[in-house]
C-alpha positions as CSV (number, residue, x, y, z in Angstrom):
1,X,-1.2,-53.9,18.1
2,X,-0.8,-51.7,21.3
3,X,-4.0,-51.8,23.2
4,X,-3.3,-48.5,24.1
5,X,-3.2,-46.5,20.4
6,X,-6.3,-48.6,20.2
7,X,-7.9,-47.1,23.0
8,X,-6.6,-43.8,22.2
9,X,-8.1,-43.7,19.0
10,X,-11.8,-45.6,20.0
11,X,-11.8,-42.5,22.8
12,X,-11.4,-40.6,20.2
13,X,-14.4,-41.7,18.4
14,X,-13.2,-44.1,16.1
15,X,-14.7,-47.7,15.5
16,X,-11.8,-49.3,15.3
17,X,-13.3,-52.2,13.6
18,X,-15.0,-49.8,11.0
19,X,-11.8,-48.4,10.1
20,X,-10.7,-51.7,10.1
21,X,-13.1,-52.5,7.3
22,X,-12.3,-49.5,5.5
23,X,-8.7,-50.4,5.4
24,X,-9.1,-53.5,4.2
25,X,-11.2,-52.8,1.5
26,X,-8.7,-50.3,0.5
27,X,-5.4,-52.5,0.5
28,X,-7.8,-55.0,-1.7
29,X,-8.8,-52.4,-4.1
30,X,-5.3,-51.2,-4.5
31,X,-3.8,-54.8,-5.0
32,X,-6.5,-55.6,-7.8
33,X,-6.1,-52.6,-9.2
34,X,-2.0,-52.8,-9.4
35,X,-2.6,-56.4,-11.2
36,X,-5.3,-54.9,-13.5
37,X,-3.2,-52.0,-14.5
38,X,-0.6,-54.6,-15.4
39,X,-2.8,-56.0,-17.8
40,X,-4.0,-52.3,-19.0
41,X,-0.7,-51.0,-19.5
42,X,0.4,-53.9,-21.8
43,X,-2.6,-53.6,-24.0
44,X,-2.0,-49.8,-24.4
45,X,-0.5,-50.5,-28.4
46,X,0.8,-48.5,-31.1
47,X,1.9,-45.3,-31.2
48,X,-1.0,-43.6,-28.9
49,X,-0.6,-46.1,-26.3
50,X,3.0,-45.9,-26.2
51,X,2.9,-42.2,-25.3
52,X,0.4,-43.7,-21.9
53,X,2.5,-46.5,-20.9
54,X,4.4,-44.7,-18.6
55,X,1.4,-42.8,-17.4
56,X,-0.3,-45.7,-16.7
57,X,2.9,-47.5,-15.1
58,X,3.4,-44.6,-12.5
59,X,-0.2,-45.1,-11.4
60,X,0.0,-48.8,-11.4
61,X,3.4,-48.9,-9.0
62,X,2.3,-46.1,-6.7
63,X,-0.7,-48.2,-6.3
64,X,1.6,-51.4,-5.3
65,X,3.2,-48.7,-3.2
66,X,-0.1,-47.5,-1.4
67,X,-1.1,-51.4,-0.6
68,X,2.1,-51.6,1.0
69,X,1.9,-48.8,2.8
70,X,-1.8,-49.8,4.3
71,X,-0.9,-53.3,5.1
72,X,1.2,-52.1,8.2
73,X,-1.3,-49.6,9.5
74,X,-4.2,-52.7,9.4
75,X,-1.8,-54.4,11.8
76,X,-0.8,-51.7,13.7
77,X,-4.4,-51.0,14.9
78,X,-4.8,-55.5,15.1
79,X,-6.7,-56.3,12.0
80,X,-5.4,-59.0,9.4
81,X,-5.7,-59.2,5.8
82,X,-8.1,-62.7,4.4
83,X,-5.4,-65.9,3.8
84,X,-7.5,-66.7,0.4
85,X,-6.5,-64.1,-2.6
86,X,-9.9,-64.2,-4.0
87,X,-11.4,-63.3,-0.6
88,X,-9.4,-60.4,-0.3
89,X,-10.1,-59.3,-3.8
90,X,-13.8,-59.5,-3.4
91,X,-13.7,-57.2,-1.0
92,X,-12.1,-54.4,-2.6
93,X,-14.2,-51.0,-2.0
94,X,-13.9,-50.2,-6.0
95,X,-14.8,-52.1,-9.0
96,X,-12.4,-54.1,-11.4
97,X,-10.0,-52.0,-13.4
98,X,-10.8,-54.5,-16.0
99,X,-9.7,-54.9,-19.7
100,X,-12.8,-53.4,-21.6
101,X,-14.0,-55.6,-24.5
102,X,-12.8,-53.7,-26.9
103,X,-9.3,-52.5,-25.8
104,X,-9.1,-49.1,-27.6
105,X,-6.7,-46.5,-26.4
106,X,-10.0,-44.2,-25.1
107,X,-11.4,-47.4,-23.4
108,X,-8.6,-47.7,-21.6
109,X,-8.6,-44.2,-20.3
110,X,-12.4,-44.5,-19.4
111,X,-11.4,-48.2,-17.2
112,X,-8.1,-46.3,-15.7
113,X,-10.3,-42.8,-14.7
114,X,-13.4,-44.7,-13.2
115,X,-10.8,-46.8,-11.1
116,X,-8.7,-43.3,-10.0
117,X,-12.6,-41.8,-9.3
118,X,-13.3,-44.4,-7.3
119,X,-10.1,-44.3,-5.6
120,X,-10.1,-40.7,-4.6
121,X,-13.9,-41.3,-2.8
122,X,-12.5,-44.1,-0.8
123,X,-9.6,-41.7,0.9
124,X,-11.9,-39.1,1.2
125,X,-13.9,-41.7,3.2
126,X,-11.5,-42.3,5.3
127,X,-9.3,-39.2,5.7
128,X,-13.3,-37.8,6.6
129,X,-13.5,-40.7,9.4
130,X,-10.5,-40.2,10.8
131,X,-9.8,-36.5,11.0
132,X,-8.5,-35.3,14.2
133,X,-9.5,-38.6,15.9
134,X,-6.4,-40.8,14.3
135,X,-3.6,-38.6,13.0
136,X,-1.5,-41.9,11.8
137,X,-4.2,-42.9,9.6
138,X,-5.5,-40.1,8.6
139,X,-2.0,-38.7,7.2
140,X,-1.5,-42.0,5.8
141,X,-5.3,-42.0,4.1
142,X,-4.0,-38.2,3.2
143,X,-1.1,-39.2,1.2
144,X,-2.4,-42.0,-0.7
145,X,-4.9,-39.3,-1.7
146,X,-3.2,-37.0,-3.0
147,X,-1.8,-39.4,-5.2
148,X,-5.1,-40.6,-6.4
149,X,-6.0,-37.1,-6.9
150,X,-3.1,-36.9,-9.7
151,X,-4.0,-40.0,-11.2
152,X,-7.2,-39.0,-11.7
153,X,-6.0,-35.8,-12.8
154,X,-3.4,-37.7,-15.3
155,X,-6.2,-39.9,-16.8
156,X,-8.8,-37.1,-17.4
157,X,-6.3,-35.2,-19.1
158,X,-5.8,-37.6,-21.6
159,X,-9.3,-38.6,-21.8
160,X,-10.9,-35.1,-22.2
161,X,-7.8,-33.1,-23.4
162,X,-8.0,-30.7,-20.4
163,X,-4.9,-29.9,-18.4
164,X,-4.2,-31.5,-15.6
165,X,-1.1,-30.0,-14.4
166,X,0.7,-33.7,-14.8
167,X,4.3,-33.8,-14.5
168,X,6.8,-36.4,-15.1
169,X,7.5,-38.5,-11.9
170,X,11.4,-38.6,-11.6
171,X,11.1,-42.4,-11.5
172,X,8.1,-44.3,-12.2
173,X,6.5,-45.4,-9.1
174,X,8.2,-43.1,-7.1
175,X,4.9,-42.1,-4.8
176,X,6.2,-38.7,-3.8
177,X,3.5,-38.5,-0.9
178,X,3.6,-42.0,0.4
179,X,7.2,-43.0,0.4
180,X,7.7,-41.9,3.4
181,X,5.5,-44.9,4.8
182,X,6.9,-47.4,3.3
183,X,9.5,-49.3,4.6
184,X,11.8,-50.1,1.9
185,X,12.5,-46.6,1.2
């Protein structure tokens, strides 16, 4: 990490080991949720879950996309991500998206929208923290916001019947705001 973006951004007013935290939590939250969502997406059956699949795929690989696209930025500003699996996911800053006990096609939707909820108060968080104090992470926190803004949006939709405004990504996964992070784009 440069020590001098670090102290930059603690002039700034940033606690660089806060946003640290934050970070962290975030990539953890956004790996268990892209495994979780993999489990979701495959119990979304017959004909009403066929018409989510792809919904739920989008969000589940613009999600992989928004954990890569944190991973650099924790290094950048010299923190690390835990070397045990289940230490990182413990400390994801949202719940499990788990499978529901009965796996219904409205259950689902009720997991998959608390997870997007939760999601769009942890990048609010952080775009809050770091506004005009960190302008890499707060564009960064920006994008993957506006992403979990949709999914939310895409979820409620189909959960309440209200319009969302949801369009069909060109691609699945194709994380219109973050792809320009990541570097395999």
């Amino acid at each position: 990490m440069s020590e001098h973006n670090r102290r930059l951004i603690e002039r700034a007013g940033i606690d660089v080991d806060k946003l640290l935290e934050l970070l962290v939590k975030a990539a953890a939250a956004e790996f268990t949720t892209y495994y979780y969502y993999t489990i979701l997406r495959n119990h979304a059956t017959g004909l009403e879950g066929e018409a989510i699949k792809e919904i739920i795929e989008d969000a589940r690989l613009e999600d992989r996309n928004h954990f890569e696209a944190l991973v650099p930025r924790i290094y950048e500003l010299g923190g690390n991500l835990p070397k045990d699996i289940r230490e990182f996911a413990d400390l994801a800053s949202c719940r499990d998206a788990y499978l529901p006990e009965e796996p219904t096609i409205e259950n689902l939707l009720k997991v998959l929208l608390e997870a997007e909820r939760c999601a769009v108060g942890v990048y609010t968080e952080i775009c809050n923290y770091t506004l005009g104090k960190d302008p890499r992470t707060y564009d960064l926190a920006l994008a993957i916001l506006h992403e979990e803004i949709e999914h939310e949006a895409w979820f409620e939709e189909l959960l309440t019947g209200k319009p969302s405004g949801h369009f069909r990504r060109g691609k699945p996964g194709e994380s219109p705001y973050v792809s320009k992070f990541l570097k395999t784009k």
